[in-house]
C-alpha positions in Angstrom: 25.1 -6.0 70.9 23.0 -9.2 71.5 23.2 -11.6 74.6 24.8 -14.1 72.4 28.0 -12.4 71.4 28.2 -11.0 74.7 28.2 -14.8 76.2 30.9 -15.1 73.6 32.9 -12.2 74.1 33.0 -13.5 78.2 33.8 -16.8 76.7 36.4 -16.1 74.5 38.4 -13.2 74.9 41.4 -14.3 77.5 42.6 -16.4 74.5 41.1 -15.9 71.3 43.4 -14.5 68.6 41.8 -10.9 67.6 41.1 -10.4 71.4 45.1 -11.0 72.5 46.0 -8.8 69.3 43.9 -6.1 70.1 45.8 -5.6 73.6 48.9 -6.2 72.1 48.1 -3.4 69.5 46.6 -1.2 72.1 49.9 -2.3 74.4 52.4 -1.0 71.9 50.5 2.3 70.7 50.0 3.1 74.2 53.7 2.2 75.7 55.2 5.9 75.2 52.2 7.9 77.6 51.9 5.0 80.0 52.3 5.5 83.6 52.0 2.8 86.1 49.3 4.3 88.8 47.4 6.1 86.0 43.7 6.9 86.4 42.4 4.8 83.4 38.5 4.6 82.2 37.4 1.9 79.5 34.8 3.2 78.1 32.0 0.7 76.8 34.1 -1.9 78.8 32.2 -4.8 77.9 32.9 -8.2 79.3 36.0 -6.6 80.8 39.0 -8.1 78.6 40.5 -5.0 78.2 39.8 -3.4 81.7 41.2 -6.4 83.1 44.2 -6.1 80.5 45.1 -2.2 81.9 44.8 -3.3 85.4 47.5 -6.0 84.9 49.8 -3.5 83.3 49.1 -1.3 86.5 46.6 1.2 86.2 43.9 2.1 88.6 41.4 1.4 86.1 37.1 2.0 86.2 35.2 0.0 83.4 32.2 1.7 82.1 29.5 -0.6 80.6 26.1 -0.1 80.0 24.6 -3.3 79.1 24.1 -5.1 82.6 25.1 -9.0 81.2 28.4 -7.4 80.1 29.0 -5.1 83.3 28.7 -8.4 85.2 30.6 -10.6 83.6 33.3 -7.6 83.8 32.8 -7.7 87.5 33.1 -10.8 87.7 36.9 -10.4 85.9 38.6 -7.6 87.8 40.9 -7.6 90.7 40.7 -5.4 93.5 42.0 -2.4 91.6 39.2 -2.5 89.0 35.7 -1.5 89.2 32.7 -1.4 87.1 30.2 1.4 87.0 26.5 1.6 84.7 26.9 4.5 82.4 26.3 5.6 78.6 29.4 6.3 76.7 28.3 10.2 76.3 26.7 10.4 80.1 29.6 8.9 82.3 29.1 9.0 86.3 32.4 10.4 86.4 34.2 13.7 87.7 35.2 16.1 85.4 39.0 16.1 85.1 39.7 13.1 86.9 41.2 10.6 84.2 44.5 10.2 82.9 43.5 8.1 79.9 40.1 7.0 78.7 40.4 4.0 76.3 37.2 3.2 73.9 37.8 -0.4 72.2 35.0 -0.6 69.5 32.7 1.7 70.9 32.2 4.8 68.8 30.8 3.0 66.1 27.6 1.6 67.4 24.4 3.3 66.7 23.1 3.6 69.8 26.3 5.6 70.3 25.8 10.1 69.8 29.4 10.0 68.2 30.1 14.1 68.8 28.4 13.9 72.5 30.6 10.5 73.2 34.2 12.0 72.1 33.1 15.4 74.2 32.7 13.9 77.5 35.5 11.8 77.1 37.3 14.9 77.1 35.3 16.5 79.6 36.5 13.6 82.3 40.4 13.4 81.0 42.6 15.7 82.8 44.6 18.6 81.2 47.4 16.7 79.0 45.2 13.1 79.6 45.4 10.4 77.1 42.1 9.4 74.6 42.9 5.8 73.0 40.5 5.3 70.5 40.6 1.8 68.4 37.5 0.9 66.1 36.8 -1.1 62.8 38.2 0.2 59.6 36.8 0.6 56.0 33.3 0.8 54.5 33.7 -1.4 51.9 34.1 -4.2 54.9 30.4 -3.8 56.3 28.5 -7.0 56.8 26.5 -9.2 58.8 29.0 -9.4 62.0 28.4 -5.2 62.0 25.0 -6.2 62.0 25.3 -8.6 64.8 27.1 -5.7 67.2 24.9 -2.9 66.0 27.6 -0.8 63.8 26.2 2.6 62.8 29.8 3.0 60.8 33.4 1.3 59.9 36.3 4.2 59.8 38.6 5.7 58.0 41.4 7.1 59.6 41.3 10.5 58.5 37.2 10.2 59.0 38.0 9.5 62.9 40.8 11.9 63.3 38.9 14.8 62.0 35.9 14.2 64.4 38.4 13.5 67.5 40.2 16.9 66.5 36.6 18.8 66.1 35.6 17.8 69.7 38.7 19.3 71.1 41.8 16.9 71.1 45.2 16.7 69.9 45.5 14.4 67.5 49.3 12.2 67.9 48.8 9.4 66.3 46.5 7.6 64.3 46.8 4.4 61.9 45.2 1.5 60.8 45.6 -2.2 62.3 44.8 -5.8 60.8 47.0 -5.3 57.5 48.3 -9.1 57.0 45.0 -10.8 57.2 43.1 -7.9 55.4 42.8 -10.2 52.5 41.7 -12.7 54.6 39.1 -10.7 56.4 38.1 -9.1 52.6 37.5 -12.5 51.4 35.2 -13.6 53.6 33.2 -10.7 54.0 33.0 -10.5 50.2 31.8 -14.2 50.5 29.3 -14.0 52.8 27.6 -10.8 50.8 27.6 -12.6 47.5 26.1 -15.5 49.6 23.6 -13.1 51.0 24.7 -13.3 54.3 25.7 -16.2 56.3 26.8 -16.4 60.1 26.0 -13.1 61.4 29.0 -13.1 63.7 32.7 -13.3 63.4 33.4 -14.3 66.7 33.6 -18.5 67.5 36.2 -20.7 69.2 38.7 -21.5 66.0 41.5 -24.4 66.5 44.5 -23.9 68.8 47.1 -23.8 65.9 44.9 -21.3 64.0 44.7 -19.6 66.8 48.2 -19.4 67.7 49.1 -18.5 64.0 46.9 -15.4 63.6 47.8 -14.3 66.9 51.4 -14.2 66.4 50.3 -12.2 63.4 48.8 -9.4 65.1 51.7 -9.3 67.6 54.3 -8.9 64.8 51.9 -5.9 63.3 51.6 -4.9 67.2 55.7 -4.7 67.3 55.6 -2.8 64.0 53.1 0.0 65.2 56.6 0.5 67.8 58.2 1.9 64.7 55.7 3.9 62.5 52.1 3.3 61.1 50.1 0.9 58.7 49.0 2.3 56.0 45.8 0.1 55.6 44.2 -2.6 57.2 40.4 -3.5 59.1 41.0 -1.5 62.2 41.9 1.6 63.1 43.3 3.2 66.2 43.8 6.7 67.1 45.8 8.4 70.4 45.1 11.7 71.3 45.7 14.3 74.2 43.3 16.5 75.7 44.1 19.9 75.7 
C-alpha cells in the first residue's frame, strides 16, 4: 500500500464506518470458536485496528506487519497484551503450532502476497484444531482504482477463496460474502469512476458523522445477520476455517 492510505488507515479506522463494520463482521463470524486467553496472530496487521480490536475482546494477540510506517503506528495502538513483530505474511517469525487463531483482514489479495505460500504457513503456526479467519474483497467485476491504490493482485469469489484455503490444508466451516446492502452503492461508484477513467484512487476519506453513523449501522445489522446464516452476495468476503 502507499504511505498515504497508511496515514489514513492510522487516521481513520477507530471510527470510520467500513472499519467498525469490518470488526463487527469479523466479531459475529468469529463469536462461536472464541475463547478469551486465545493465542491470536493478525496477519498483515497494518495500522493495528484489528489487533487492537482482538485484544479488547481478550486475546493474547501478536500483529504481524511488514511495512515499518504501519508496524509503528500499530505499536503505537496496543496495550500491554499486544505486540508487533516485522514479518512477511508467508515467512512469519513465529513457532510452528503456537496459535489458536490467525486472522488475515485484506491481506491475501495483494500482489506482493505468494497466495499458496501465505495460506500454508498460516497453517503451519495454528495449532491442531486452531482457527484461520480469512476476510478479503469480493467480485471481479468491482476492480478499480482504490485496488490500485492498495496493490490488489485479485478481488474473490467465495468459492475461488474456499477452494484454495481447502487445497493448502484446512477445513473449510464457513464462508460467505459481506457488504450486501450498499453493494449497489459500492457498484455505482466504481462503475462511475471507470467510465470517468478513473478518479480518486482511494476509497478511504473522513465522510460526515451522520453518513457515517448510517452506513455503520448498516454493516452492524448485516454483522447480526451473519449470526444466523450467510449472504449470498455482496463486496467482501470472509471465510473461517480450522486447521487440521
Amino acid at each position: 500500500m502507499e504511505r498515504a492510505e497508511y496515514e489514513a488507515m492510522a487516521l481513520l479506522e477507530d471510527e470510520h464506518w467500513w472499519f467498525k463494520g469490518k470488526r463487527a463482521v469479523a466479531r459475529s463470524l468469529l463469536g462461536p470458536f472464541w475463547k478469551r486467553g486465545a493465542r491470536v496472530l493478525d496477519v498483515g496487521c497494518g495500522t493495528g485496528g484489528t489487533t487492537a480490536f482482538m485484544e479488547e475482546a481478550g486475546a493474547k494477540v501478536l500483529g504481524c506487519e511488514l511495512n515499518p510506517i504501519a508496524a509503528a503506528f500499530a505499536c503505537k495502538r496496543l496495550g500491554p497484551q499486544g505486540a508487533v513483530v516485522r514479518g512477511r505474511a508467508e515467512a512469519l517469525p513465529v513457532r510452528s503450532g503456537s496459535m489458536d487463531f490467525v486472522t488475515a483482514f485484506d491481506v491475501l489479495y495483494h500482489r506482493d502476497v505468494d497466495e499458496p505460500a501465505a495460506i500454508r504457513e498460516w497453517r503451519r503456526v495454528l495449532a491442531l484444531g486452531g482457527i484461520l479467519y480469512v476476510s478479503d474483497s469480493a467480485l471481479p467485476c468491482l476492480t478499480g482504482p482504490h485496488d490500485e491504490a492498495v496493490h490488489a493482485r485479485e478481488r474473490y469469489t467465495a468459492q475461488t477463496l474456499a477452494s484454495r484455503v481447502r487445497d493448502a490444508g484446512f477445513q473449510v466451516l464457513r464462508v460467505t460474502y459481506w457488504n450486501f446492502l450498499l453493494l449497489p452503492l459500492v457498484l455505482a461508484v466504481r462503475l462511475g469512476r471507470r467510465a470517468a477513467g478513473g478518479g480518486e484512487a482511494s476509497d478511504l476519506k473522513r465522510v460526515p458523522r451522520t453518513l457515517n453513523d448510517v452506513l455503520g449501522r448498516i454493516l452492524s445489522l448485516e454483522a447480526a445477520l451473519l449470526r444466523r446464516g450467510r449472504i449470498p452476495i455482496g463486496s467482501s468476503v470472509a471465510l473461517i476455517a480450522r486447521r487440521t
